[in-house]
C-alpha positions as CSV (number, residue, x, y, z in Angstrom):
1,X,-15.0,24.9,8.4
2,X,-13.6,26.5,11.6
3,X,-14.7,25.9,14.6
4,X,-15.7,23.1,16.9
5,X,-17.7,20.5,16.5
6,X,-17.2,17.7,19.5
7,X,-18.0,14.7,19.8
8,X,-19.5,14.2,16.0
9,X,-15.6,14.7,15.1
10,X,-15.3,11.3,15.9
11,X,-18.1,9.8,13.7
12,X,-16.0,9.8,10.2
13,X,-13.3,7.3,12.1
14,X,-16.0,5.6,14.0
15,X,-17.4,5.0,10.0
16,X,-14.3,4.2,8.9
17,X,-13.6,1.5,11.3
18,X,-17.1,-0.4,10.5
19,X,-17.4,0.1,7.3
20,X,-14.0,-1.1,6.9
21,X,-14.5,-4.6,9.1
22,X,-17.8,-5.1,7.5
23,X,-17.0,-4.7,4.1
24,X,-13.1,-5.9,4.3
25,X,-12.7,-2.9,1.5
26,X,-10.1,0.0,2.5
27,X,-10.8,2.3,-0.3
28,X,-14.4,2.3,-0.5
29,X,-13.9,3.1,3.5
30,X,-11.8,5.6,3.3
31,X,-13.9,7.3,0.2
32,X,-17.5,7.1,2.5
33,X,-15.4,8.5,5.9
34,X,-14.0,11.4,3.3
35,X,-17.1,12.4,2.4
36,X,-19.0,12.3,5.6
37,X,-15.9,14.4,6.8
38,X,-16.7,17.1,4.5
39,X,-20.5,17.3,4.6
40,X,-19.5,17.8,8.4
41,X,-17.2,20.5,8.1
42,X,-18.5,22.0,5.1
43,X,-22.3,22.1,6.0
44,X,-23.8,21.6,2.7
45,X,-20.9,22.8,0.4
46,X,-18.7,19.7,0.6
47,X,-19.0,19.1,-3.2
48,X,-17.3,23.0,-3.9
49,X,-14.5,21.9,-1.2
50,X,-14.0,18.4,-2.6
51,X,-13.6,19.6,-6.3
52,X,-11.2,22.5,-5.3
53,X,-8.9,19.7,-3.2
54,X,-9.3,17.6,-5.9
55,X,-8.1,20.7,-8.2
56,X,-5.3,21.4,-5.9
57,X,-3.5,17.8,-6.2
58,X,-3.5,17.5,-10.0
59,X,-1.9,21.0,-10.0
60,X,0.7,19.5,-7.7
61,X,1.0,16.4,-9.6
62,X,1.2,18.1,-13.2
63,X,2.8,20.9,-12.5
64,X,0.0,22.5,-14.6
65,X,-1.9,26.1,-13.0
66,X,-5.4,25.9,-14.7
């Protein structure tokens, strides 16, 4: 995920703002500018880096290391 990527940084927030006064729906904004962040800086393995942060915060929030 390291390195630089310009000006397509700005396309999840430039997503996030139309989606978001299109639809008038925050979540389902934030949820599609998420994702297109990680297929950006994951190239193709944004579903193994989404699970693992996904992982990561119910360990935090149980208190449970599975």
């Amino acid at each position: 995920m390291y390195g630089t990527y310009g000006i397509i940084s700005l396309l999840p927030v430039l997503t996030l703002i139309v989606v978001a006064l299109i639809t008038k729906r925050t979540f389902e904004s934030l949820l599609v500018a998420t994702l297109l962040a990680l297929i950006i800086g994951y190239k193709g393995y944004w579903f193994s880096a989404l699970w693992s942060s996904f992982r990561w915060l119910l360990r935090k929030i149980s208190g449970c290391f599975w």
